[in-house]
N, C-alpha and C positions, 0 to 999 in steps of 0.2 A: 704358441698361439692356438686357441681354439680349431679344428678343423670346420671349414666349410658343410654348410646344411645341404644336403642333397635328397633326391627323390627319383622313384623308381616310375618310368611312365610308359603304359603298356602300347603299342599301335596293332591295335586291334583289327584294323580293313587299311592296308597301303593304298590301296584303290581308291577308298572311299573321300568324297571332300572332306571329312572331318576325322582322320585318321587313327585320332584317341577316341575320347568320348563325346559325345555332342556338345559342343560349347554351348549352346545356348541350351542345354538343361542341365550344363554341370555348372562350367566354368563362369556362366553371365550370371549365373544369381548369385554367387560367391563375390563376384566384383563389386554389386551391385549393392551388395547388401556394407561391402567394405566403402564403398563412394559414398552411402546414405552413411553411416557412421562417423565417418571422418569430418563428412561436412556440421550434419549436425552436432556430435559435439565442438566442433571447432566454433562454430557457430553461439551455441551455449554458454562457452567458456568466455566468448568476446564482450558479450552480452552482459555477464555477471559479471566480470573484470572491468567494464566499461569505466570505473569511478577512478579507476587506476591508473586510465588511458595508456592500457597494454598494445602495442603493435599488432598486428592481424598474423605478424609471422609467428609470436609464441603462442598464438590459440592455436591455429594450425598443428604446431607441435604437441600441444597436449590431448590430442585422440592416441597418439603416437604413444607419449608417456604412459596411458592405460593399456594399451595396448601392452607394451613393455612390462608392465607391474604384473599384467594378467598369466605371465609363463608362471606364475605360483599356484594359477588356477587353469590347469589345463584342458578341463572343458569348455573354459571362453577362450581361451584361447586358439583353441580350434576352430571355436564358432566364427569371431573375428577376423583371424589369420592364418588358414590353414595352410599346411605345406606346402600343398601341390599345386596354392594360388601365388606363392610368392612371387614365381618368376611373371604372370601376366599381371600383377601390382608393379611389378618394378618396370616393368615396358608403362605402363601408364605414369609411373611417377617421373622416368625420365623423357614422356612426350611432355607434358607440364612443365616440365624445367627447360626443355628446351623452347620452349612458349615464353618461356620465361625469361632465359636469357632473349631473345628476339624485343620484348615489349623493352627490353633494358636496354637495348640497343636504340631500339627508336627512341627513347624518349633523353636520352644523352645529349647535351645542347657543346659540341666541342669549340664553340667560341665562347660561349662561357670558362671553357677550363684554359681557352689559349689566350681569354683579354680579364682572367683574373686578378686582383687587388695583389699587393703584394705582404697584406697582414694572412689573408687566407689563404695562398699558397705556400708563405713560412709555415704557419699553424700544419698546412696537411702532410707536408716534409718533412717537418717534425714528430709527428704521428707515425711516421713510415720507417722514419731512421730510428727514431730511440728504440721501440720495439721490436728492429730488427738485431739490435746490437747486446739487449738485454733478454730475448727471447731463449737464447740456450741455459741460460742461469738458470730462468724459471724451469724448465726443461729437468735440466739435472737436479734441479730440488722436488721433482714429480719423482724421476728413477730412484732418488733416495727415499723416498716414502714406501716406494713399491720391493725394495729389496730384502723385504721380512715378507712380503708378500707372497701364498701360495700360485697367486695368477703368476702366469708365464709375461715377459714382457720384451719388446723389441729391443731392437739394439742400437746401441745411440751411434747411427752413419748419419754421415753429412747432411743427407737426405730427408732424413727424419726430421732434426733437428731446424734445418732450411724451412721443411714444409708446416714445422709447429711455431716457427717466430711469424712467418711470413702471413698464419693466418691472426694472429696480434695483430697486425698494421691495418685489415682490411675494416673499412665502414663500410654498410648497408646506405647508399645514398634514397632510394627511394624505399627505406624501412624508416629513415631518420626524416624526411621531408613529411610522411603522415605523422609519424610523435610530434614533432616540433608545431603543426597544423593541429592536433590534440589539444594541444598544454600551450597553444597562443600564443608562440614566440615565435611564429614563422618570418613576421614582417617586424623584428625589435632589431637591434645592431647586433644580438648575440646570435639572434636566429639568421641572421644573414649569412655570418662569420661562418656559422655552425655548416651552411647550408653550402655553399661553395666552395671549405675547403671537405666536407663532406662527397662532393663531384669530382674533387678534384683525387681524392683517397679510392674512391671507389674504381674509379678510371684505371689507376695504377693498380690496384688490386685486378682488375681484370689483364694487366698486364704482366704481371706478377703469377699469375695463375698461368695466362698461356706459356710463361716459363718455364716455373716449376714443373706443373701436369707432365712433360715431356719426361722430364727427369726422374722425377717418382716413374713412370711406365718404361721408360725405356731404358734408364740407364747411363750405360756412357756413350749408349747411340741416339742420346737425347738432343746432342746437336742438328744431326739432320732432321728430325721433326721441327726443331724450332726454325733451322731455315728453310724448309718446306711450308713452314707454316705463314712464315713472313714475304713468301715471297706469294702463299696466296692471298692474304690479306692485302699487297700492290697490287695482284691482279682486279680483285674484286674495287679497290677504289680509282685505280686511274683506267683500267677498261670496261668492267663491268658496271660500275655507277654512273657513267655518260649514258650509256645505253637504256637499261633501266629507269634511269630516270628521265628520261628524256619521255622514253614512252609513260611514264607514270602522271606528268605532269600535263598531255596530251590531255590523255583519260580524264584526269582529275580536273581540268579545265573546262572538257566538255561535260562532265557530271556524268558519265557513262559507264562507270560502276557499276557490275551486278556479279553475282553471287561465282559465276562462273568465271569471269577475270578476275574477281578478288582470288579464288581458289591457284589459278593459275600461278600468281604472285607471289601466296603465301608458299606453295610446294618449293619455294626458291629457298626456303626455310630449313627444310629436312634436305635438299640438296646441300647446302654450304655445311648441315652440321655432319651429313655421312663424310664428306670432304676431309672435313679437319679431324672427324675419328678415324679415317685410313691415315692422313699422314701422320698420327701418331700423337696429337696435341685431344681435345675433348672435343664434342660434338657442342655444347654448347657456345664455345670459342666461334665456331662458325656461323651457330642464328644471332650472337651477338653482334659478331661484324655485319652478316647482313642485315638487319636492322638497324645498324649504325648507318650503312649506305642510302638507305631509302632515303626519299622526300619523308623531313619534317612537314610539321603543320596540318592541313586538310588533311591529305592523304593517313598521314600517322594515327590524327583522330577518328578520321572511317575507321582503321583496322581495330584501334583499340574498343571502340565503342558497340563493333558485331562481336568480337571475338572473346572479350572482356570476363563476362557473364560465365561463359563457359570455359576457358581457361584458367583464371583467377579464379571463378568461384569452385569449379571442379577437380581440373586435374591437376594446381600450383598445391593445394592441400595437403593431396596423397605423398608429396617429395615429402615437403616439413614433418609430417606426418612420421612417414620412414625415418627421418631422422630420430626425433625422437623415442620411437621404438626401439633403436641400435642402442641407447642408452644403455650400458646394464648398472643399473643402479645399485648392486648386489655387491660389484668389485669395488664402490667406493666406502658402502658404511659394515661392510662388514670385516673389514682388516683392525688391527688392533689403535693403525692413525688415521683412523677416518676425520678426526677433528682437522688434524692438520693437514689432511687432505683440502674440507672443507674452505679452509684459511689457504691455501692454494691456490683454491678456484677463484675465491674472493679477491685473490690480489692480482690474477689476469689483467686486471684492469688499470693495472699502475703505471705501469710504462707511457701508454698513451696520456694517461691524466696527467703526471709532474711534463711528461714533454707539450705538452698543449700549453702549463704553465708557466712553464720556463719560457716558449716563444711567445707568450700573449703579456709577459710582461717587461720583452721592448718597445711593445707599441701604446705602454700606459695603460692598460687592461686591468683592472681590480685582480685580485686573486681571487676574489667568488666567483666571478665572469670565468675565469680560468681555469676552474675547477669545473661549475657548470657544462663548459663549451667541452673541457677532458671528456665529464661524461658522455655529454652528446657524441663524440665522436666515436665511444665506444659501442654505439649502435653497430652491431653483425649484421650482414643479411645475408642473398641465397652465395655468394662466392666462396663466403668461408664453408658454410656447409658443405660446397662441393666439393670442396676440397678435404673437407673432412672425410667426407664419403667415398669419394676417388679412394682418399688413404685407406679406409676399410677395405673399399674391393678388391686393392691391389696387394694387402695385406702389410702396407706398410705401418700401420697403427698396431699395435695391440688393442684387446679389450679395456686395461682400463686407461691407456692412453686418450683412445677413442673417448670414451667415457667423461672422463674430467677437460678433455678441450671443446667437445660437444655444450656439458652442461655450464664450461664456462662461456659460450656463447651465448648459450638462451639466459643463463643469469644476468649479465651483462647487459641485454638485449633490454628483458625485464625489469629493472630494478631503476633504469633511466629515469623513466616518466617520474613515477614518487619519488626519488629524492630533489628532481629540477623541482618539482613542484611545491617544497618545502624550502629548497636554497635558492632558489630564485622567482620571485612573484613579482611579475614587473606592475602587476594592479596596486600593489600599496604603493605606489610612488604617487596615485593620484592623489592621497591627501596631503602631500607635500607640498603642493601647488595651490593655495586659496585665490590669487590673485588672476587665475584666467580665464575674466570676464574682460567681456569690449568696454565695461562702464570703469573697471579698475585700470584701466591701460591709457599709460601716457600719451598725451596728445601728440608727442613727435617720436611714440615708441611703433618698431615695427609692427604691423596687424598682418599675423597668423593664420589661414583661412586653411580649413580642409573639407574639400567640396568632393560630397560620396556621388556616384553617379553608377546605374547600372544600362545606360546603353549612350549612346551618340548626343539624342536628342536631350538627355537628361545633361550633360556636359551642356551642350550648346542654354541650357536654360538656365546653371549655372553660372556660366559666365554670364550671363546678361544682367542675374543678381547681383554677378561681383561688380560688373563695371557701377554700380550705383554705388559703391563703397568708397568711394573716392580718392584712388590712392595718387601722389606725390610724392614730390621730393622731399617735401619735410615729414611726411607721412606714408613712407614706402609699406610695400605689402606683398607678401610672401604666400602664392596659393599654391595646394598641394591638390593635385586632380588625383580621384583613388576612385579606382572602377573595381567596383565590386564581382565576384565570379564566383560561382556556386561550386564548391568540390563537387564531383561526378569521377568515382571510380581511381583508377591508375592513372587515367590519361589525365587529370589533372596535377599530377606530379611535374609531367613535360610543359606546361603551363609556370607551375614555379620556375623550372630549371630555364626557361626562357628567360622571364622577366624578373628573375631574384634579386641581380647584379647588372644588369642594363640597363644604358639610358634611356631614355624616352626618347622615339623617334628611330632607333636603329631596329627593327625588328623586320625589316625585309618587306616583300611586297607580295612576294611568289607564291601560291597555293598556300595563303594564310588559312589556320581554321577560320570559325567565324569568331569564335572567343577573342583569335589574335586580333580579326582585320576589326574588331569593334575597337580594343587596343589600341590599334594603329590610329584609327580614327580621333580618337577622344584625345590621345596622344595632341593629334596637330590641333583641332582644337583648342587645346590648352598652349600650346604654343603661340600661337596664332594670338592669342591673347597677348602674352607677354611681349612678342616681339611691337604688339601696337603701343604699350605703355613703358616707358625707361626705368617707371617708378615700383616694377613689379617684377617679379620675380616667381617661373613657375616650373615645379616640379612633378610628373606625372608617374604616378604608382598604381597597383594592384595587388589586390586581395585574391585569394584564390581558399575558398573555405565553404562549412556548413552554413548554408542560412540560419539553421537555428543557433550557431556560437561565433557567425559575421563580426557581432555587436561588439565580441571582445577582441575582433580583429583592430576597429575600428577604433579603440579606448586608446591598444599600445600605440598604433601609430599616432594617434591623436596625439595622446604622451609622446612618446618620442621625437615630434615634430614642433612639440610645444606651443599648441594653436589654440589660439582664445576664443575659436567656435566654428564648429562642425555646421556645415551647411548640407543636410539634404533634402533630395525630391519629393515630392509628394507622393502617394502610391495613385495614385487618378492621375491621367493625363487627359488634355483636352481636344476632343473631337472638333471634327469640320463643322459638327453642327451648334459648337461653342456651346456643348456639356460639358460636365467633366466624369467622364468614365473612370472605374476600374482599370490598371494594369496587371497588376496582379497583387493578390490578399496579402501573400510573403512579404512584401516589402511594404508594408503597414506594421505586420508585426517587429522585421528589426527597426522602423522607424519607431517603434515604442521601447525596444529592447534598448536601442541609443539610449532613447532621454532618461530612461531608467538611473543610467550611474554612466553616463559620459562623465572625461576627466575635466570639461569646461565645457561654454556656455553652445546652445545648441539652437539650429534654424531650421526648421520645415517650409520649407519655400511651395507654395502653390502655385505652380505656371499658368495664366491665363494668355499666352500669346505677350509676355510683357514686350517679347522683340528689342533688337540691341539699343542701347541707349545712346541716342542719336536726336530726342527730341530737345528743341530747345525750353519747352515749357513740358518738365517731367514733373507729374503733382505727385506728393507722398502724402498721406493721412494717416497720422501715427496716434492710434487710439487705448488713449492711460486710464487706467480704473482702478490700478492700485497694486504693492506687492514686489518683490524681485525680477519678477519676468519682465514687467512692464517697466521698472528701472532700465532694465538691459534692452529693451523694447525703442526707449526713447535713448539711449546711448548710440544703436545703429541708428537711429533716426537724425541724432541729432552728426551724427559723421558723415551723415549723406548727404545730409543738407548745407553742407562744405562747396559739392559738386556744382557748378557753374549749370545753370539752366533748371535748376531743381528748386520748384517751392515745398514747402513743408508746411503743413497743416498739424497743429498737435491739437486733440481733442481731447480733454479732461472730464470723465462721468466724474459728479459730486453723488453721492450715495447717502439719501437722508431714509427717515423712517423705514419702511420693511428691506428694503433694498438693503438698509444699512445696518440689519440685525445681525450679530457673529453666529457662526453656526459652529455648538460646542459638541458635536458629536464625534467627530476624527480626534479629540483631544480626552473624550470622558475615559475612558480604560486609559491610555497612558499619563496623562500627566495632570488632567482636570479642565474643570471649566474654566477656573481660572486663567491660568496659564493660556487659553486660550483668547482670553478679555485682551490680556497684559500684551501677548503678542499683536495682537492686531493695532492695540495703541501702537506698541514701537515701530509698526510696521507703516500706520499713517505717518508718525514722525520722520521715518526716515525718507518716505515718497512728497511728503511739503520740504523736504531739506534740498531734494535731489531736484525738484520741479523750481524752487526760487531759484536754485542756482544756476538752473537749464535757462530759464526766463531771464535773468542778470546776463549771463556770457554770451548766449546765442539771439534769444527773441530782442531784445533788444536793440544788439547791434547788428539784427542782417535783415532787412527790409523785406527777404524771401522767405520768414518764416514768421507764421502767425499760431497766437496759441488763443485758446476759447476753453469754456469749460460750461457743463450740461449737465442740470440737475435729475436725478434719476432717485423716483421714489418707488419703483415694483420693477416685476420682473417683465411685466408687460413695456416699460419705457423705454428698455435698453434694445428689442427692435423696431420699436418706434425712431428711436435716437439713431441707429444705424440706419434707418431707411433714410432720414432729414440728410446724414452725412452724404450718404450714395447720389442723393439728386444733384449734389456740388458735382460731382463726380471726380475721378481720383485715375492715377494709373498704376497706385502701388497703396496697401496698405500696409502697416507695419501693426502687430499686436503680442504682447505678451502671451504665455504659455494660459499664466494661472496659478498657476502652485503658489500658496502660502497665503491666497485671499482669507479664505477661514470666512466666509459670508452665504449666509442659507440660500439668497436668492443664488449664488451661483452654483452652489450646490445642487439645487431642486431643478437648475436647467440644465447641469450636467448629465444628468441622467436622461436625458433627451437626445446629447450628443452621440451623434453615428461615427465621427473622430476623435475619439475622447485626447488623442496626442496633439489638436489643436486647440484645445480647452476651447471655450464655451463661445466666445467674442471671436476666434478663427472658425472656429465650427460651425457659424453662421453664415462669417464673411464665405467662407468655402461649398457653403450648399448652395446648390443648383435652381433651389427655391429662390434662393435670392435677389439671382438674376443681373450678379453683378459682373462687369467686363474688367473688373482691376485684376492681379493678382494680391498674394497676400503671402508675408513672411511672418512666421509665429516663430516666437524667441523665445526660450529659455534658458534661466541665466544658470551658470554652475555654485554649485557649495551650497543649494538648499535643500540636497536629496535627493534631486530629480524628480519626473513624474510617478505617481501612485496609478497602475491601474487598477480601476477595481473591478468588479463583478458588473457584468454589462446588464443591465434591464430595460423592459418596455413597458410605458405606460401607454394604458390606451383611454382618451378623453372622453368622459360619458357625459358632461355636462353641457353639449350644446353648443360652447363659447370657449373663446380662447384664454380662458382663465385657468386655476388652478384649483378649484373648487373641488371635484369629483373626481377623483384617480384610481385605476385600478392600477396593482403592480401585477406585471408577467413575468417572473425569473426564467431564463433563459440558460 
């Protein structure tokens, strides 16, 4: 083996407080300049790789790899990495890790790994055993490559061998919960599977480690560290953790947090890991237990959300970082089997992959699911590293040992994302499904509801929607509550590991964040429902994701739950003073991103106070102009108008002369003007089909619902015609999205619209101008595309009068 890098370091005044040179004009710009480098290319790397959806852990590592490449160029090299900075880089790298282990500890959910499925603890058992059992093959197929080799190389003891299977077994669980959050399978059956027995592999890897570690360092006096080490791990949960927490939850109750008893807390951190580095096991072993003992929830979220920024973003880098630098890339392609080295690496990954397949196909598992799920589990994170790096320091690796188990970690790590993302796309299964609209759905077939919700009151306004939907015994109905949550950082990891595999309603009550206790909330709400109806059935989930890639949270479960239309809130909600405000702009946008390419038919519900449905005379006004929306518009209408105490009003605009002119311009570049003639016939044809037979089955034989129809010649009549409707007055309006009119007057009022996701007829109903007290549900149906949005513009009216004479445009 290599001999160890050393350096000669002078103490120039004993006396003096800085005994070498002045740290802060040698040693602090050397650091500093190595912190700004690692972050920013880490940084760089994440950024460019983004398409790839690469893990945060191999950008990290690839400042490291230039680093590493740069010993060919030894004037960066020095620049970057000088000698006499290693050792106060390695004291930083391993305060980060120990950071690290601690956030891994709190965010570990152990009733999740102790009330797990029994598909996902097979799967993660089987990940642990087969590559434990196959691990010295691959092993001696390494030492066989290496013995033409000039590098010097270890020697195959027990130890070695033990320490190179056992890092095969381990998954990175919160390296594999951001991938899988990436690539949109977080909330699919595979990303579930993936995600649990992932908690449940990781767990034993840290248990695995506190093993081994002992062994690798000590020897054959590895026993008494491992039971020194176990007997502080009982101390710290049956005497230290009453204590502790007790006082934590005090605190945390009164809100009485500050800077200086958080600091108090956290030194309990560097305490437990100096701990377990004297009795012989690793220092991270010990922030990981403590962090395991703390209070979940509030308190957990405080720590992550101060400490986050700067341990994550600064000093968890420089570890991955080092790692990669150890690399030596030199011992792998420059021997004469470097290919078959290569193929080596590559096949790291087999043991876990065929054992994942083997267990996933007693439970009826496809074999692509099985392969997929292999891969995901061969997500690495910081355990094996450490261990990797333990073996370095302790000289148990050789160089190119090191080398080829390191870079089959990060290839492995790597190479996840793009091939899930090619062998498994759970989005094309949407077009498999034409038939999930509420107008296609049998009249005695189950109805599907998934109602998004991002706080309490959006829940409570949801179910007020649903109870209009009428469900029965001959007509049961299945709602799925999904409370939307915004990824933010690490800490929303411990947010999955919660709620990935729990039911709704067990989530505790005790110093909840507030993400949970909204959770818990919407939870019973949605219960609360179901328990009032026999005919209903309710299941409460959560998203935990980007606002900007929600949308595709919301498609798979949508998909996977097989629901014939997504119901959500409006982004306005209504004031005391019966306006309707702004909530926030964000959930406007994914209300568009939905209707964009939902897997089925979709509702934007506008809450005006509709309040629960309890009245005996509840009026609906369900207003038809024509098109697929408005089909699926009067399907919900005509299912509501089922409900005992509900009148239904269905109001039909007739669209003659300007009104009723097609507008060929959405169609002149693709397909013609024509095309665009012929569809709008097929499209009346199919709206007089759907409307006699609405009129034949329902207006006729239910005394509670009348239908009328209103002739509309400009664009001026249709708020003329809604004002005539509103003086009836109404407690619910129902209207079509829009999509597929293909008609210039609503085109030219489109461009007026401030909500272009309620098309034009909600976009009215919904302005504040209006001055209406109903609420309003705007529907659209799936399989026509979804909504187009286009380019937002302002015109501003120079002609005096509310006609359309004189337009300027404003692009915006």
């Amino acid at each position: 083996m290599e001999p160890p890098a050393c350096y000669f370091e002078s103490v120039l005044g004993i006396h003096r407080f800085w005994q070498s040179s002045n740290v802060l004009q040698m040693d602090l710009p050397s650091m500093a300049l190595m912190i700004a480098f690692v972050t920013c290319m880490s940084r760089l790397f994440f950024w460019v790789c983004r398409p790839l959806n690469q893990p945060r852990l191999v950008s990290y590592a690839f400042p490291g790899f230039i680093i590493g490449t740069s010993a060919y160029l030894p004037s960066l090299l020095m620049v970057l990495y000088p000698v006499e900075e290693v050792i106060n880089v390695e004291v930083l790298c391993n305060i980060g890790l120990i950071y690290y282990a601690f956030v891994s500890g709190l965010e570990m959910n152990i009733d999740t790994i102790l009330h797990a499925k029994k598909k996902a603890a097979s799967i993660a058992v089987a990940g642990i055993i087969f590559p434990l059992v196959t691990g010295p093959a691959f092993y001696y197929m390494h030492r066989k490559l290496y013995e033409v080799c000039p590098l010097p190389i270890e020697q195959p003891t027990n130890t070695v061998i033990l320490l190179w299977s056992v890092i095969l077994t381990i998954t990175g669980f919160p390296v594999l919960a951001h991938t899988l959050s990436e690539l949109k399978l977080l909330y699919t059956g595979l990303g579930k599977s993936a995600l649990t027995a992932a908690m449940i592999s990781d767990t034993y890897g840290w248990i695995l480690f506190a093993i081994v570690n002992p062994i690798t360092v000590n020897g054959e006096y590895a026993v008494y560290a491992i039971l020194s080490t176990l007997i502080f791990i009982l101390v710290c949960v049956f005497l230290v953790r009453p204590i502790i927490c007790g006082y934590i939850d005090r605190k945390t109750e009164q809100d009485a947090w500050d800077d200086h008893r958080l600091l108090y807390v956290l030194m309990g951190v560097f305490a437990c890991s100096l701990i377990t580095d004297v009795l012989g096991c690793h220092a991270v072993v010990g922030a990981f237990v403590y962090g395991l003992i703390l209070p979940h929830g509030k308190f957990a979220d405080l720590v992550t959300s101060v400490s986050d920024d700067f341990g994550n973003g600064f000093l968890t880098p420089l570890f991955f970082a080092g790692c990669g630098n150890r690399i030596n890339f030199k011992s792998i392609f420059t021997q004469s089997n470097w290919p078959f080295v290569m193929m080596l690496i590559g096949s790291l990954s087999l043991p876990k992959i065929l054992s994942t397949i083997f267990a996933t196909s007693f439970f009826g598992m496809r074999t692509r699911d099985g392969l997929a799920l292999g891969l995901l589990l061969n997500t690495k994170g910081a355990v094996a590293l450490i261990m990797l790096n333990n073996a370095w320091d302790k000289g148990v690796f050789s160089v190119p040992t090191y080398s080829v188990l390191t870079s089959g970690v990060f290839l492995m790590t790597a190479i996840v994302p793009p091939i899930i993302n090619i062998i498994y796309k759970p989005r094309k299964r949407f077009e498999q499904n034409k038939l999930k609209t509420i107008q296609k759905l049998r009249p005695d077939a189950e109805l599907r509801i998934l109602a998004c919700c991002h706080n309490t009151k959006n829940a409570t306004s949801m179910i007020n929607i649903i109870h209009t939907f009428n469900p029965t015994r001959i007509c049961p109905m299945q709602v799925f509550g999904l409370y939307l949550v915004e990824l933010k950082g690490r800490g929303a990891v411990a947010l999955v590991a919660d709620h990935i595999e729990r039911p709704s309603g067990q989530l505790g009550e005790q110093n909840l964040t507030r993400t949970q206790a909204e959770l818990e909330s919407i939870s019973n709400t949605f219960e609360a429902f179901g328990e009032a109806y026999d005919a209903v059935r309710v299941e409460t989930l959560s998203v935990v994701s980007s606002y900007a890639t929600i949308h595709e949270d919301i498609y798979n479960t949508a998909s996977d739950k097989h629901t014939s239309i997504i119901l959500i809130p409006f982004h306005k909600q209504l004031t005391s003073d019966g306006v309707l405000q702004t909530t926030s702009v964000v959930y406007k946008e994914i209300n568009q991103n939905i209707m964009q390419g939902a897997p089925c038919s979709v509702g934007i519900f506008v809450d005006r106070d509709l309040g629960s449905f309890s009245k005996i005379d509840f009026r609906i006004v369900m207003i038809f102009v024509g098109g697929p929306d408005d089909r699926e518009a009067l399907a919900v209408a005509g299912r509501m108008a089922g409900h005992p105490g509900v009148r239904l009003a269905v109001v039909r605009m007739l669209l003659f002369d300007e009104a009723a002119e097609v507008d060929t311009s959405s169609h002149a570049e693709a397909k013609g003007i024509l095309f665009a003639v012929i569809d709008n016939e097929k499209q009346k044809e199919l709206d007089e089909e759907y409307v006699s037979s609405f009129r034949l089955t329902q207006v006729n034989n239910d005394d509670s619902i009348s239908y009328s129809e209103i002739d509309v010649h400009t664009g001026e009549h249709i708020q003329t015609m809604l004002n005539e409707v509103e003086k009836s007055g109404c407690d619910l309006y129902i209207v079509g999205q829009g999509n597929c009119r293909n008609l210039r007057v609503f085109t030219n009022l489109s461009e007026w619209c401030d909500c272009s996701e309620l098309g034009v007829i909600g976009d009215i109903l919904a302005s504040n101008e209006f001055a209406s007290h109903a609420s309003v549900l705007v529907v659209q149906q799936y399989g026509y595309g979804g909504m187009v949005i286009e380019k937002q513009v302002k015109r501003i009216n120079t002609s005096g009068n509310d006609g359309f004479d004189s337009l300027v445009v404003k692009s915006e």
